[in-house]
C-alpha positions in Angstrom: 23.5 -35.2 12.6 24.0 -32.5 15.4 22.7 -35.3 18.0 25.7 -37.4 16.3 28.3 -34.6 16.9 27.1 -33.8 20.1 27.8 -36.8 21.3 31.3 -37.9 20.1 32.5 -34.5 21.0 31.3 -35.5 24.7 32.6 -38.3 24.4 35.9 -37.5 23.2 35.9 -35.2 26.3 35.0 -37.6 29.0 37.6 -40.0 27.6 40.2 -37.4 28.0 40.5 -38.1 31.9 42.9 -39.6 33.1 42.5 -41.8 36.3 44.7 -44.5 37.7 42.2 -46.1 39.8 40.7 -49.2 38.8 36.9 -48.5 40.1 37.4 -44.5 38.5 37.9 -46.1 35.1 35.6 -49.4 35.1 32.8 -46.1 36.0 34.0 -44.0 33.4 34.5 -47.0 30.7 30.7 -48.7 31.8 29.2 -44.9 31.3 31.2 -44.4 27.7 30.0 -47.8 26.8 26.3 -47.8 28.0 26.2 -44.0 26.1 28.0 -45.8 22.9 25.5 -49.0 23.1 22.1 -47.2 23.8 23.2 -45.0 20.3 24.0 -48.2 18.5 21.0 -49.9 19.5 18.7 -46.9 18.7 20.2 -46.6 15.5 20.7 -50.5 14.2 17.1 -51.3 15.2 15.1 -48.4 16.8 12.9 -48.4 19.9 13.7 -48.1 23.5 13.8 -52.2 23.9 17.1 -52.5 22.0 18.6 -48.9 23.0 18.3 -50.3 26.6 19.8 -53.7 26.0 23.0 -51.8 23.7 23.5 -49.9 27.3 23.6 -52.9 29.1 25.5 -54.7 27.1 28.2 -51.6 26.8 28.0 -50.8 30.5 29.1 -54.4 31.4 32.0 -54.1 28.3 33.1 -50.6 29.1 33.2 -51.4 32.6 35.4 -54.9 32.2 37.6 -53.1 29.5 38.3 -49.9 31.9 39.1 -52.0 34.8 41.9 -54.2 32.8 43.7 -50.9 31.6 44.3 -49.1 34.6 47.9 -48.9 34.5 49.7 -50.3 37.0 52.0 -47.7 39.3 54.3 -50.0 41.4 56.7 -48.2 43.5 60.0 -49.6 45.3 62.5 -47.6 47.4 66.3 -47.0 47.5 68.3 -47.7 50.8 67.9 -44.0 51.6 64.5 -44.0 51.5 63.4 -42.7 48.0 61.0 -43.6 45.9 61.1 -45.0 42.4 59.4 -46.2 40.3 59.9 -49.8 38.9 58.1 -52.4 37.0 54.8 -54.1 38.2 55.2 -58.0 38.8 
């Protein structure tokens, strides 16, 4: 059970960061994913064999998931020269 609370409270940590590049959160979302999958595998089944196939398969999510919600920061500028932001095409 302390294992169990260790763990989300890392995890609720590590998801706190904010990062608007795409390859920062596929990392970030294919670490939180292979963390969440080796836990889920361990636990549904037990044995290393099924922990390391829960990573995998929550890497490769985490990853594909982080990299679609970047958010998109598109910029366009006035006729003087400023910056502002508008929305992403």
């Amino acid at each position: 059970m302390k294992k169990l609370l260790l763990v989300a409270a890392a995890t609720l940590l590590l998801a706190g960061c904010q990062s608007s590049s795409t390859r920062d959160r596929a990392l970030v979302g294919g670490g939180l994913g292979a963390a969440t999958g080796a836990i889920v595998g361990a636990a549904a089944v037990g044995g290393a064999g099924p922990a390391l196939a829960g990573a995998a398969i929550g890497a490769a999510g985490g990853a594909l998931v982080g990299a679609a919600t970047t958010p998109k920061n598109c910029t366009a500028y006035d006729r003087n020269g400023r910056p502002f932001r508008v929305r992403c095409p």
